[in-house]
Kinemage of the C-alpha trace (Angstrom):
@kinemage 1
@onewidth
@group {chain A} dominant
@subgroup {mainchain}
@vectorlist {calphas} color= white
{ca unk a 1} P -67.562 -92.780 7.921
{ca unk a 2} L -65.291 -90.601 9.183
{ca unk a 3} L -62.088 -92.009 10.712
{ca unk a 4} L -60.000 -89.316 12.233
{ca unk a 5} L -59.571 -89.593 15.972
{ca unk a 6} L -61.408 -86.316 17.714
{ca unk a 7} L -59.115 -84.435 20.569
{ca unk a 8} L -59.747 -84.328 23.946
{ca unk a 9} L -60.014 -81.006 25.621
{ca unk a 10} L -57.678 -81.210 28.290
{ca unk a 11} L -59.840 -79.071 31.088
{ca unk a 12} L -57.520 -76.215 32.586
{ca unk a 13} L -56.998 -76.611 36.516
{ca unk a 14} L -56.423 -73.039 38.329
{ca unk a 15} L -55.112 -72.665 41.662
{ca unk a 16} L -56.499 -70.107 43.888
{ca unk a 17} L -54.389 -69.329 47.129
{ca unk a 18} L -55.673 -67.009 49.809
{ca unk a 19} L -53.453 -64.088 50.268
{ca unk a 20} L -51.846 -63.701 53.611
{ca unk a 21} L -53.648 -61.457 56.009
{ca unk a 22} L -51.808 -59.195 58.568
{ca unk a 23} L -53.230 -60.138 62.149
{ca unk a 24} L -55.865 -59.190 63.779
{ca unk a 25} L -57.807 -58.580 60.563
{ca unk a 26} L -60.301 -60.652 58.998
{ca unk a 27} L -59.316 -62.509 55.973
{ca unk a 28} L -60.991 -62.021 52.771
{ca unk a 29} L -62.718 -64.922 51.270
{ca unk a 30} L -61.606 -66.156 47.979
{ca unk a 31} L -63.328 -64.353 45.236
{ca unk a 32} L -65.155 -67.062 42.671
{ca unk a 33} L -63.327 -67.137 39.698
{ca unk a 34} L -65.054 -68.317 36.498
{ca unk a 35} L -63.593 -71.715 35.169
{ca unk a 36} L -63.387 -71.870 31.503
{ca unk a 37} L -65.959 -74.941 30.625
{ca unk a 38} L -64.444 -77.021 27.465
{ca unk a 39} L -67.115 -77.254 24.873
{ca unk a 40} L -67.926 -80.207 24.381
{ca unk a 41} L -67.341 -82.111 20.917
{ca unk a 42} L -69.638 -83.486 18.648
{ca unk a 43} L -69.176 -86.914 18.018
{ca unk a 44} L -69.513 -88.316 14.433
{ca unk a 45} L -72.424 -90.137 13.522
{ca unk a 46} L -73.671 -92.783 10.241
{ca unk a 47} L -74.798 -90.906 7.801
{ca unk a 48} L -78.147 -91.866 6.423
{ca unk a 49} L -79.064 -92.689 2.564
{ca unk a 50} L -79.354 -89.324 1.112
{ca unk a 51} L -77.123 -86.479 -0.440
{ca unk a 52} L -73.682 -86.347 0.857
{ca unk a 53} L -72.908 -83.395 2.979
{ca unk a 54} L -69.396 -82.172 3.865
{ca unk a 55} L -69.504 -81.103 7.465
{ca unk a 56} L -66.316 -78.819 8.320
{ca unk a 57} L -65.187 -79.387 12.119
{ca unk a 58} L -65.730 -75.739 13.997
{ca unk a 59} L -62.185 -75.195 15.393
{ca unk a 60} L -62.023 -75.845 19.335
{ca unk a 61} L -60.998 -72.809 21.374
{ca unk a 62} L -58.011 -73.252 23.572
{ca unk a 63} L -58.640 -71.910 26.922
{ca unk a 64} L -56.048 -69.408 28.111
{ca unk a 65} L -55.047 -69.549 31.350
{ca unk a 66} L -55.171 -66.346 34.345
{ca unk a 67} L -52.255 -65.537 36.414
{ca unk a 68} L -51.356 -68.263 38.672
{ca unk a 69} L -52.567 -66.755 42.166
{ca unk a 70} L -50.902 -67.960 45.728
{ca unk a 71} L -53.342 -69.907 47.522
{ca unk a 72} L -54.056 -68.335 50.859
{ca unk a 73} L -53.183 -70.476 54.300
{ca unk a 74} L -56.482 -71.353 56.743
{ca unk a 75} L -58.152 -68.405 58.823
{ca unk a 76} L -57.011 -70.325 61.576
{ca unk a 77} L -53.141 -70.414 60.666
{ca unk a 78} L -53.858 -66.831 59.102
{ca unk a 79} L -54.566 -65.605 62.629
{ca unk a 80} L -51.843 -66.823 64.509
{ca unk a 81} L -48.852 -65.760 62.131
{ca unk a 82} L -47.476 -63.367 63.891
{ca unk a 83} L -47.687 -59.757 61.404
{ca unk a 84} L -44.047 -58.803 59.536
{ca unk a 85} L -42.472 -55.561 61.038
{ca unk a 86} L -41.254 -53.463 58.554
{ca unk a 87} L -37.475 -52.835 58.755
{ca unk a 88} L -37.320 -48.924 57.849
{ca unk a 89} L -34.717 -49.022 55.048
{ca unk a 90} L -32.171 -46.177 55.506
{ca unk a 91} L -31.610 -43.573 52.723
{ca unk a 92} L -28.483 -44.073 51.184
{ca unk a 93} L -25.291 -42.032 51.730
{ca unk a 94} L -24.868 -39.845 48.469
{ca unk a 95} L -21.138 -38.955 47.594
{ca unk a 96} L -20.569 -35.109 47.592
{ca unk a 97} L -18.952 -34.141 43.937
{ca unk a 98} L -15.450 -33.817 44.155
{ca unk a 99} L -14.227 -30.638 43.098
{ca unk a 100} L -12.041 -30.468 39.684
{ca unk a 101} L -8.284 -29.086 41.100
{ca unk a 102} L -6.243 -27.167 38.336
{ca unk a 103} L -3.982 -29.752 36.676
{ca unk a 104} L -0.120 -28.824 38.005
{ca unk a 105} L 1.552 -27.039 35.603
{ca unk a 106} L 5.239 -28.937 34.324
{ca unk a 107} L 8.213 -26.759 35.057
{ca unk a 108} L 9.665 -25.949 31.409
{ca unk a 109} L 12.801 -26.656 30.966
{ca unk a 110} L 13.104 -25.168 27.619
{ca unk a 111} L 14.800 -21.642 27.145
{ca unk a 112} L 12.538 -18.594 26.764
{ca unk a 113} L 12.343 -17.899 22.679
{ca unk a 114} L 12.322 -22.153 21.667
{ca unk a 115} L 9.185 -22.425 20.200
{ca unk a 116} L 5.712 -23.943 21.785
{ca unk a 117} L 3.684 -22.839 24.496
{ca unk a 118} L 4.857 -21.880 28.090
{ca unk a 119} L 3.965 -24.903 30.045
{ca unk a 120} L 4.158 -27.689 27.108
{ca unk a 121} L 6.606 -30.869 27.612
{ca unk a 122} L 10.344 -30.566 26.606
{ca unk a 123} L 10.129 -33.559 24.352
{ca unk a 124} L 7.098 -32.741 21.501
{ca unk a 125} L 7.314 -31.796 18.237
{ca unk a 126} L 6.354 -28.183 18.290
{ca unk a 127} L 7.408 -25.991 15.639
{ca unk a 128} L 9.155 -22.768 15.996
{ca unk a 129} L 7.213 -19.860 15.687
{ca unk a 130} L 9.876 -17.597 14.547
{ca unk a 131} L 8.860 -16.551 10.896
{ca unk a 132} L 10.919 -17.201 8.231
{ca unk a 133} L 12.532 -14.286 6.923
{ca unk a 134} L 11.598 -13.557 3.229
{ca unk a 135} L 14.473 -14.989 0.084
{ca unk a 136} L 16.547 -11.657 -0.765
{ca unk a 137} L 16.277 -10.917 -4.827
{ca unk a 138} L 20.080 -12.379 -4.855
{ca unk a 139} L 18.794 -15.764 -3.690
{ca unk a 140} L 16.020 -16.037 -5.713
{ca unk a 141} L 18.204 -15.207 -9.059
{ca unk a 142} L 20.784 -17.593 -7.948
{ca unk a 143} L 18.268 -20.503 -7.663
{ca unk a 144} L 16.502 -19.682 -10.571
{ca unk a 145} L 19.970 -20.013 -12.750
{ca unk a 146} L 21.052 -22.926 -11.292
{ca unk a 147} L 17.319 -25.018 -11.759
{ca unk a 148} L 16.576 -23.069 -15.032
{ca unk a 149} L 12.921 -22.224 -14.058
{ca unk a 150} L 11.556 -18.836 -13.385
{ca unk a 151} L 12.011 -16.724 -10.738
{ca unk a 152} L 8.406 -16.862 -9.156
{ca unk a 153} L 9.144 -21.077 -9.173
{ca unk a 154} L 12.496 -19.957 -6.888
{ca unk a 155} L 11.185 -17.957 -4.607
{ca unk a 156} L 8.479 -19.987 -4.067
{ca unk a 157} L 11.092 -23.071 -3.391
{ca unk a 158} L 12.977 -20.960 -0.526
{ca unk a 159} L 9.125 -19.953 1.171
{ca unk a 160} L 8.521 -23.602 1.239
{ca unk a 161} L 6.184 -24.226 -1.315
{ca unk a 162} L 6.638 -26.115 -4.599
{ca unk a 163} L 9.857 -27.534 -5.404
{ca unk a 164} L 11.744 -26.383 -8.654
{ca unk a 165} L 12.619 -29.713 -10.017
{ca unk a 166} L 8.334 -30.816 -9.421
{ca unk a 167} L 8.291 -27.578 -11.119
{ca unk a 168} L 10.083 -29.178 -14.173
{ca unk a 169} L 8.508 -32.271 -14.069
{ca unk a 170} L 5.072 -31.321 -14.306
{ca unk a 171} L 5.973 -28.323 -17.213
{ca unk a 172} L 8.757 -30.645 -19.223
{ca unk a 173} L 8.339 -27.894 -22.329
{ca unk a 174} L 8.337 -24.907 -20.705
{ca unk a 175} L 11.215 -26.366 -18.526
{ca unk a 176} L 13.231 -27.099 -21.867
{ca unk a 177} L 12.444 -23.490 -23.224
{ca unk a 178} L 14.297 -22.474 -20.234
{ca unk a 179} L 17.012 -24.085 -21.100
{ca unk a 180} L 17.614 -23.285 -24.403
{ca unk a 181} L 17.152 -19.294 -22.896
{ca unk a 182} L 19.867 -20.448 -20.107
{ca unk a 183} L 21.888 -21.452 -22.816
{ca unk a 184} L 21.727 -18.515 -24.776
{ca unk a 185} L 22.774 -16.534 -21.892
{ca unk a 186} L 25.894 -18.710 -21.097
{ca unk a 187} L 26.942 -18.335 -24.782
{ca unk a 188} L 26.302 -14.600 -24.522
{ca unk a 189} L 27.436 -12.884 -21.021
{ca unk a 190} L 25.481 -9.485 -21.729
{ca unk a 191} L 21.859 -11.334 -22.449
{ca unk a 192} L 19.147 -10.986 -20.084
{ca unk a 193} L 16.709 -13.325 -19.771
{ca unk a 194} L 14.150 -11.317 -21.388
{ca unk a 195} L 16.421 -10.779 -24.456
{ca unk a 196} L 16.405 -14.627 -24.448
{ca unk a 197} L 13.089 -15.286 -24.919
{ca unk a 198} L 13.206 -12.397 -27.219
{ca unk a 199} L 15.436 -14.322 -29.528
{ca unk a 200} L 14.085 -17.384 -28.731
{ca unk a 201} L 10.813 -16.376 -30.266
{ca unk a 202} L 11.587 -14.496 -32.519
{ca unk a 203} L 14.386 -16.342 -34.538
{ca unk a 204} L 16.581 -13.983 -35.033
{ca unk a 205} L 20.472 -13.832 -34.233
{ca unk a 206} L 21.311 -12.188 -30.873
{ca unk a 207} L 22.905 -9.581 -32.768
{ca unk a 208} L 20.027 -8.507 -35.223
{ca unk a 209} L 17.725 -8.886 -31.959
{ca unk a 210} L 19.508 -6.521 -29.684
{ca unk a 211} L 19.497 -3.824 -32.648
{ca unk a 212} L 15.847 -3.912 -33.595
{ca unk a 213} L 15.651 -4.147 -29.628
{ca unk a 214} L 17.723 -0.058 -29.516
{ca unk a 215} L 15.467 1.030 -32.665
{ca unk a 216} L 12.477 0.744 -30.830
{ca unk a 217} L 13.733 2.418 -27.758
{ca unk a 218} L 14.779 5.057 -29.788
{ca unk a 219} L 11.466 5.157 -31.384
{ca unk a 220} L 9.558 5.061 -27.782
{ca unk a 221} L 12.095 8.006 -26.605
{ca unk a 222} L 11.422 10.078 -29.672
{ca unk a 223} L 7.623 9.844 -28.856
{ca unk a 224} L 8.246 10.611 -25.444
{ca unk a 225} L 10.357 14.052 -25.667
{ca unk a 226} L 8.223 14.885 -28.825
{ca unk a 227} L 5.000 14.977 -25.668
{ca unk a 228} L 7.153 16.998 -23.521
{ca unk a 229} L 6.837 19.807 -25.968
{ca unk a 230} L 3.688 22.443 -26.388
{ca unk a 231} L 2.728 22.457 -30.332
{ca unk a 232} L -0.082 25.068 -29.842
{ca unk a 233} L 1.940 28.346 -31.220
{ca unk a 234} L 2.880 26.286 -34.371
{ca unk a 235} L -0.526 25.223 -35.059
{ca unk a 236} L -1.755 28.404 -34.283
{ca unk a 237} L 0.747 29.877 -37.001
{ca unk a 238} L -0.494 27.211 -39.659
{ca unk a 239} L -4.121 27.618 -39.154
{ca unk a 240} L -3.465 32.026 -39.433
{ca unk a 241} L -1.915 30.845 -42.924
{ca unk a 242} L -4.999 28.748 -43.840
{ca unk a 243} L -7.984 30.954 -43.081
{ca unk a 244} L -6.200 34.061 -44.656
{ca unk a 245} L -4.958 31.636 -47.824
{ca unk a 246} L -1.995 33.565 -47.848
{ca unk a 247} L 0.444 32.642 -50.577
{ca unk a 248} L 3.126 31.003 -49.763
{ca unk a 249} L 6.661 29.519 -51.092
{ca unk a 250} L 6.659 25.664 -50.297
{ca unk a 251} L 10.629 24.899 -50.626
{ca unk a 252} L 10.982 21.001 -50.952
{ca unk a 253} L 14.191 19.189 -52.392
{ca unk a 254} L 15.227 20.449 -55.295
{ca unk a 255} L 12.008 22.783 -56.379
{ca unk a 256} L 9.696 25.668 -54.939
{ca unk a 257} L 6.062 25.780 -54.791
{ca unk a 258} L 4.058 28.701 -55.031
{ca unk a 259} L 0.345 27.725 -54.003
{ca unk a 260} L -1.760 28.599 -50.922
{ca unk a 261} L -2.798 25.644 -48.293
{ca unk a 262} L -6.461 24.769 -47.556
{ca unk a 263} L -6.369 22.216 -44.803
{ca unk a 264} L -3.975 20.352 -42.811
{ca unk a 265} L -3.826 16.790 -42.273
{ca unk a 266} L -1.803 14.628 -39.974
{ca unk a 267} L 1.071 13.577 -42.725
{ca unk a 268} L 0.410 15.700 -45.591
{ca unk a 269} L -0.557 19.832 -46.588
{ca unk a 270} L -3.451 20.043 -48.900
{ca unk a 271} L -2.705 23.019 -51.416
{ca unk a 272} L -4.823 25.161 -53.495
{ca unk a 273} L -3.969 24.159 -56.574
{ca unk a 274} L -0.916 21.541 -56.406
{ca unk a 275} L -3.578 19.246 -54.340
{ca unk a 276} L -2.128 17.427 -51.551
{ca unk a 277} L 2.028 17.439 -50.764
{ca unk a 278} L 3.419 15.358 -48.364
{ca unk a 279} L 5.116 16.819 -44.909
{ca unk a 280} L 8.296 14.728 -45.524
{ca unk a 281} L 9.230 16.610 -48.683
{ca unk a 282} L 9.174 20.203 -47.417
{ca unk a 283} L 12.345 21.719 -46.198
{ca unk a 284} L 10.719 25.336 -45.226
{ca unk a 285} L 7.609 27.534 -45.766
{ca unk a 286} L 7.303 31.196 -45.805
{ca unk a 287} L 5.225 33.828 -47.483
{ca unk a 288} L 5.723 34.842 -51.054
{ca unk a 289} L 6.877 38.278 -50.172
{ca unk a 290} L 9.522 37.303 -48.127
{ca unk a 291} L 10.548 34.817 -49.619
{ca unk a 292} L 11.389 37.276 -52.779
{ca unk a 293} L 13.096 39.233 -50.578
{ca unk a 294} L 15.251 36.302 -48.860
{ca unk a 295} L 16.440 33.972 -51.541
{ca unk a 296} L 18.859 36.418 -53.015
{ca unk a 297} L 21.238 36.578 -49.695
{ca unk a 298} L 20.416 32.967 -49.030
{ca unk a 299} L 23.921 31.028 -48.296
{ca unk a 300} L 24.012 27.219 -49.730
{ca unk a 301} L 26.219 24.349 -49.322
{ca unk a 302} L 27.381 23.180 -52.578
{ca unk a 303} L 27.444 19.605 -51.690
{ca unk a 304} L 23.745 19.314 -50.781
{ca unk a 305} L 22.207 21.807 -53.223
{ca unk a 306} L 23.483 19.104 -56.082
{ca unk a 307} L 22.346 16.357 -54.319
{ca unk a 308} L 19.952 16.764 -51.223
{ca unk a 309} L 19.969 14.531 -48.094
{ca unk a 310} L 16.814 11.861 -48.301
{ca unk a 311} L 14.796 11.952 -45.071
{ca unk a 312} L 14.608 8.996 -43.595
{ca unk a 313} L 11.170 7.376 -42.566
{ca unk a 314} L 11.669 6.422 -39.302
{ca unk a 315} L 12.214 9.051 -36.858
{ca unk a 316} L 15.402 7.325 -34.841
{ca unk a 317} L 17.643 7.325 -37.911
{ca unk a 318} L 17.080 11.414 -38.763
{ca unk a 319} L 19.904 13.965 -37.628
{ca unk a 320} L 17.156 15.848 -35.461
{ca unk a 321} L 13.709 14.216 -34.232
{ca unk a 322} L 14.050 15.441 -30.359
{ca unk a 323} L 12.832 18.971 -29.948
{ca unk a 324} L 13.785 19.410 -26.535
{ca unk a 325} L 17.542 20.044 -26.938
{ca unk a 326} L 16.086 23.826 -29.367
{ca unk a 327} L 14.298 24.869 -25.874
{ca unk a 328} L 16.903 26.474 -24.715
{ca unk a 329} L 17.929 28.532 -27.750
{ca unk a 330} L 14.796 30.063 -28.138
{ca unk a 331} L 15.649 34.355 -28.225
{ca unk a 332} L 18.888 33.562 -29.660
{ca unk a 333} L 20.273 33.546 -33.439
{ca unk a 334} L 21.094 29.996 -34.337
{ca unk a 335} L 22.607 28.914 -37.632
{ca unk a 336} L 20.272 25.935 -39.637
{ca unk a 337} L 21.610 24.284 -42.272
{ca unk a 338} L 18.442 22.386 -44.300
{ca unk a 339} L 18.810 19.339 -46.878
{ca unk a 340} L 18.851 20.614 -49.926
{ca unk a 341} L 22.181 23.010 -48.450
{ca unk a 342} L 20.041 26.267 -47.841
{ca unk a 343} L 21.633 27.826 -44.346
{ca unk a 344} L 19.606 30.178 -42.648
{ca unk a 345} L 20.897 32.164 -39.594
{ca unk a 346} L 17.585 33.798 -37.965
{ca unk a 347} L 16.513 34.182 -34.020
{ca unk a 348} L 14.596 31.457 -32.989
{ca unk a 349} L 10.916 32.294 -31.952
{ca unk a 350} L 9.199 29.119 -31.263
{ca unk a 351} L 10.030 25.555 -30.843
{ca unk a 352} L 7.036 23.264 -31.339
{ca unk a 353} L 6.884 18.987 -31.350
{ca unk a 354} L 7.556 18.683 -35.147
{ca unk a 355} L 8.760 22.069 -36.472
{ca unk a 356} L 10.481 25.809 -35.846
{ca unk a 357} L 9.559 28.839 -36.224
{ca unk a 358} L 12.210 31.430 -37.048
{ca unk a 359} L 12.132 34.821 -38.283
{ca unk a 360} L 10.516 38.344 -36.838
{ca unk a 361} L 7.183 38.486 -35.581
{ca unk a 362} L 5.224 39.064 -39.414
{ca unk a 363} L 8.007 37.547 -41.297
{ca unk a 364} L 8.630 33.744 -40.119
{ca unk a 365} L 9.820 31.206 -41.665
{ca unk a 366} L 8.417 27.340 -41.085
{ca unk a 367} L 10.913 24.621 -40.879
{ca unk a 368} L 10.288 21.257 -40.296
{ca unk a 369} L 12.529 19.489 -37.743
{ca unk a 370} L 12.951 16.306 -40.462
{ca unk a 371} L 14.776 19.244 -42.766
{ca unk a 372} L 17.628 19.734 -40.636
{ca unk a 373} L 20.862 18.473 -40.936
{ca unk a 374} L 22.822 20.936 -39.312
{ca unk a 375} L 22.218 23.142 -36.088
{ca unk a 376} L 24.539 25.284 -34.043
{ca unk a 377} L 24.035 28.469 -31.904
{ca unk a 378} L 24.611 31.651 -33.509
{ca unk a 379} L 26.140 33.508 -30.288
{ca unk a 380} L 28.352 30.350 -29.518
{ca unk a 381} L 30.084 30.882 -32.992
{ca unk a 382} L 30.974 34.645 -32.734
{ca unk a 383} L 32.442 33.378 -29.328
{ca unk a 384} L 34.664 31.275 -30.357
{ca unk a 385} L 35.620 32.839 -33.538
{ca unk a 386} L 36.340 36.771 -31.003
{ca unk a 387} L 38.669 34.462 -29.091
{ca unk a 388} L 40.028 32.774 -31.494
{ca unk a 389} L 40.967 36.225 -32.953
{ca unk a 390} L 42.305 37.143 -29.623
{ca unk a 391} L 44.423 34.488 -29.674
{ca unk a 392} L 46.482 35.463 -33.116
């Protein structure tokens, strides 16, 4: 049997109210509105002897409710109201748009030239607009020796950018590298600071720097006049020798050579038969003939023809390595006094990066510039000695 307690539908109630109706018009008569009906709900009954059958309750609909309409008065009241007059509602006043006025400009007090823009307040924080004028090379020197950092660090300090002692912080070795160069150039007043990296690195003594330093100006100024110089006519002279194998008389220290050349190389003559001689050792070339006739009125210097001067391998530390200062003695008799103490006094033809040529045209005599240890201007000597002769 089943016990539960069934549920009442409660039956929904609408009210209906007749609209008002303006008078003199007839008033409409309530439309019929359909009432929801609750369905109604089976009621449980005995079950009779037989198979048990669950019967599942079919869920009640709950009725939903219409909009709650005003009930409408009687016809009779209906007709007597008197009928609302509209009050005409007028249109509201719109505000005209006010007009934006130019903000008044402040009278400046500051002087023309202070900085900020014509018009701003006295009291802000503009910066000046004058530019800086850029740190003289005296400036930037003098703070670079007094924070020991380099001179890009310095000038960079007095345009406003990084600071030289940030600078040192954030580069502590490089920093201390600059002052061991700083150092250097307190203990020596003539070092630059260039020089004091160079000895700094390098590990050598200022001293022994500064001289390897001169050599290889020496050496760069030496390379320098040497390509100031034409060498075609004395290659052109060499190569006449080669393609007509003409013999020759190769005079080197302390010996002669007779032997024809068959090439040229950058530091060395290849002979016919002697095979290859090196540049260094030859004091002067010439043709056989010639030099038959010339070696009996050769003049010598006794000192040098017993022992002859060694050339030196670098070009800085020989007598002559500069061509440029023969240039202007070419036409004239000059007096040459070689190594191994031969002197020759012969018009000078041509003047070439390595070597002279002296002599007549057919007869000329090849000297190298590394053979020389002597050289003076023919004409200048006859000079001096006609006026010193004058002069006793």
């Amino acid at each position: 049997m089943n016990d539960r307690k069934t549920r009442r539908a409660v039956p929904a109630v609408e009210v209906i109210r007749r609209p008002v109706a303006n008078p003199g018009t007839v008033a409409p008569s309530p439309t019929p509105t359909a009432s929801v009906t609750p369905r109604p709900t089976p009621r449980p009954t005995t079950p009779s002897p037989g198979p048990t059958v669950s019967v599942t309750p079919r869920p009640t609909p709950r009725p939903t409710p219409s909009a709650p309409v005003t009930p409408s008065a009687p016809e009779e009241a209906t007709a007597s109201a008197p009928r609302p007059i509209p009050t005409p509602v007028a249109p509201r006043p719109t505000a005209a748009p006010a007009s934006v006025a130019p903000r008044p400009a402040f009278p400046s007090s500051r002087p023309p030239g202070a900085g900020g823009p014509p018009g701003a307040r006295s009291g802000g924080f503009a910066r000046p607009r004058t530019p800086r004028p850029p740190p003289t090379n005296e400036q930037i020197l003098a703070l670079a020796a007094k924070e020991h950092v380099p001179a890009r660090i310095a000038k960079g300090e007095l345009e406003g950018k990084m600071k030289c002692r940030i600078w040192r912080k954030l580069h502590a070795e490089e920093a201390r590298r600059f002052d061991q160069v700083y150092a250097l150039m307190g203990q020596n007043p003539g070092l630059s600071l260039a020089d004091g990296f160079g000895v700094l690195q390098s590990g050598l003594t200022v001293a022994e720097f500064l001289a390897r330093k001169e050599r290889t100006q020496r050496k760069a100024a030496v390379k320098t006049a040497r390509g100031e110089v034409d060498d075609t006519s004395i290659g052109t002279f060499i190569q006449g020798l080669v393609e007509a194998k003409t013999e020759l008389a190769i005079v080197l220290g302390e010996r002669t050579v007779l032997d024809t050349v068959t090439n040229v190389e950058p530091i060395s003559f290849v002979l016919g038969r002697s095979g290859r001689q090196e540049k260094l050792q030859v004091v002067m070339m010439t043709r056989r003939s010639d030099w038959e006739q010339l070696m009996p009125h050769l003049e010598r210097d006794p000192k040098l023809t017993q022992k002859p001067v060694n050339v030196a391998r670098q070009p800085d530390k020989r007598p002559f390595s500069d061509p440029r200062p023969f240039l202007a003695h070419q036409g004239q008799s000059v007096r040459l006094t070689l190594r191994n103490g031969i002197q020759l006094v012969m018009p000078l033809r041509v003047v070439g990066r390595f070597d002279l040529l002296l002599g007549e045209d057919g007869h000329e005599v090849f000297v190298p510039l590394h053979a020389l240890v002597r050289f003076s201007a023919e004409d200048s000597l006859e000079d001096s000695g006609d006026a010193s002769g004058e002069n006793s």
